[in-house]
C-alpha positions in Angstrom: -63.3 10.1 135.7 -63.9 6.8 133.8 -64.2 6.7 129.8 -66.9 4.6 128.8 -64.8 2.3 126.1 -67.8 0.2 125.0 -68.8 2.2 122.4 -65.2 2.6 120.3 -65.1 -1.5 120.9 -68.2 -1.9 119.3 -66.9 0.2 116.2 -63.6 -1.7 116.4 -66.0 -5.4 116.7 -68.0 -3.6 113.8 -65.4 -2.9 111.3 -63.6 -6.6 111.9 -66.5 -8.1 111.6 -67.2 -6.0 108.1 -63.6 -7.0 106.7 -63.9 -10.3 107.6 -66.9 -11.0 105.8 -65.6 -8.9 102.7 -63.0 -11.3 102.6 -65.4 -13.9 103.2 -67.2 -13.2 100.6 -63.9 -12.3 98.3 -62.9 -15.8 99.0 -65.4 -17.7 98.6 -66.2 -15.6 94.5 -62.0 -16.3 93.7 -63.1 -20.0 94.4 -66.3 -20.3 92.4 -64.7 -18.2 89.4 -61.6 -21.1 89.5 -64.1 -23.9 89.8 -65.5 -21.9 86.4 -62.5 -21.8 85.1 -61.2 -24.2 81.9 -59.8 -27.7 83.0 -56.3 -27.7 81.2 -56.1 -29.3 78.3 -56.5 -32.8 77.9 -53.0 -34.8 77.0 -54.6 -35.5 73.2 -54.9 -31.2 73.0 -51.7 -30.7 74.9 -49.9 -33.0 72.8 -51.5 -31.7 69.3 -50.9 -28.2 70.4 -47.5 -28.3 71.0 -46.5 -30.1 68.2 -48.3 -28.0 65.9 -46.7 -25.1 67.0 -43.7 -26.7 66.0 -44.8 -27.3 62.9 -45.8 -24.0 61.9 -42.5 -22.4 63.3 -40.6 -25.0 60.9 -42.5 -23.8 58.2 -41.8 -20.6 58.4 -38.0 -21.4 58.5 -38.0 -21.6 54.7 -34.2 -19.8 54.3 -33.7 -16.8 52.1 -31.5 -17.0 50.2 -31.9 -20.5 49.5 -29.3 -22.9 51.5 -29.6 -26.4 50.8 -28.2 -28.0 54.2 -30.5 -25.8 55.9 -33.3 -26.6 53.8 -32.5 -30.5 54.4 -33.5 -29.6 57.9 -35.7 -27.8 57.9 -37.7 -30.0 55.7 -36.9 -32.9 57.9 -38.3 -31.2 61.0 -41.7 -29.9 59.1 -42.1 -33.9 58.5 -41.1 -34.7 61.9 -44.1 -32.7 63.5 -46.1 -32.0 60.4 -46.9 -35.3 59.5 -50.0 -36.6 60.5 -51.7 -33.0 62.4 -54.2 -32.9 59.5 -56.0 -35.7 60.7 -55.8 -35.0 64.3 -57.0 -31.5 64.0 -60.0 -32.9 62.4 -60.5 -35.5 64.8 -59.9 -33.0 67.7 -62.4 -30.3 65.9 -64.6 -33.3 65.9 -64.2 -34.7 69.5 -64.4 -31.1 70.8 -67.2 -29.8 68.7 -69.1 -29.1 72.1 -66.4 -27.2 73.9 -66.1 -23.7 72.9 -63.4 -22.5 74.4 -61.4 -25.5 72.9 -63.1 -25.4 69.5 -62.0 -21.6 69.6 -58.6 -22.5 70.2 -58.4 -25.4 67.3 -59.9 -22.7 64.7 -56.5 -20.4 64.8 -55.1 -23.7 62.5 -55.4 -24.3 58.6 -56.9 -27.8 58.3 -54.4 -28.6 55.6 -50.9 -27.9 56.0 -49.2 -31.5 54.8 -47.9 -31.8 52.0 
């Protein structure tokens, strides 16, 4: 007595053919989500960003107690990376005024922090 297989390889062909195009389709969503996604940030960002981080972890290195040598340097590395990030956070705000995920980003920093 044969056993008519035809039936269990058309449930096998039916439930590849289902998972293929699942992943099909969960491809083709993960591509179109990182098409959606941010571009990284431009070198002008990337550069203001990281230095300004820099800056702001230097000033929070003020010592107490007082210690003068560590003040000294301290002080030289809030000028080091300080200097100058007033005006490019404004022209940055200003360039990027149109880009709300970058404007968003630039808002987390006081617009005056040099002295």
């Amino acid at each position: 007595m044969a056993i008519d297989a035809t039936p269990v390889r058309r449930a096998r062909i039916a439930a590849m053919t289902a998972l293929a195009s699942a992943t099909a389709a969960a491809t083709a969503t993960a591509l179109l989500l990182a098409a959606c996604a941010a571009p990284p940030p431009t070198p002008d960002l990337a550069t203001f960003l990281e230095r300004r981080a820099l800056c702001d972890h230097f000033r929070g290195e003020v010592p107490d107690p007082p210690d003068a040598q560590r003040m000294r340097e301290v002080s030289q590395q809030i000028d080091a990376y300080c200097t100058g990030t007033d005006a490019q956070l404004a022209a940055l705000r200003q360039r990027y005024r149109g880009d709300p995920a970058v404007t968003k980003q630039l808002a987390q920093f006081e617009d005056h922090v040099e002295h």
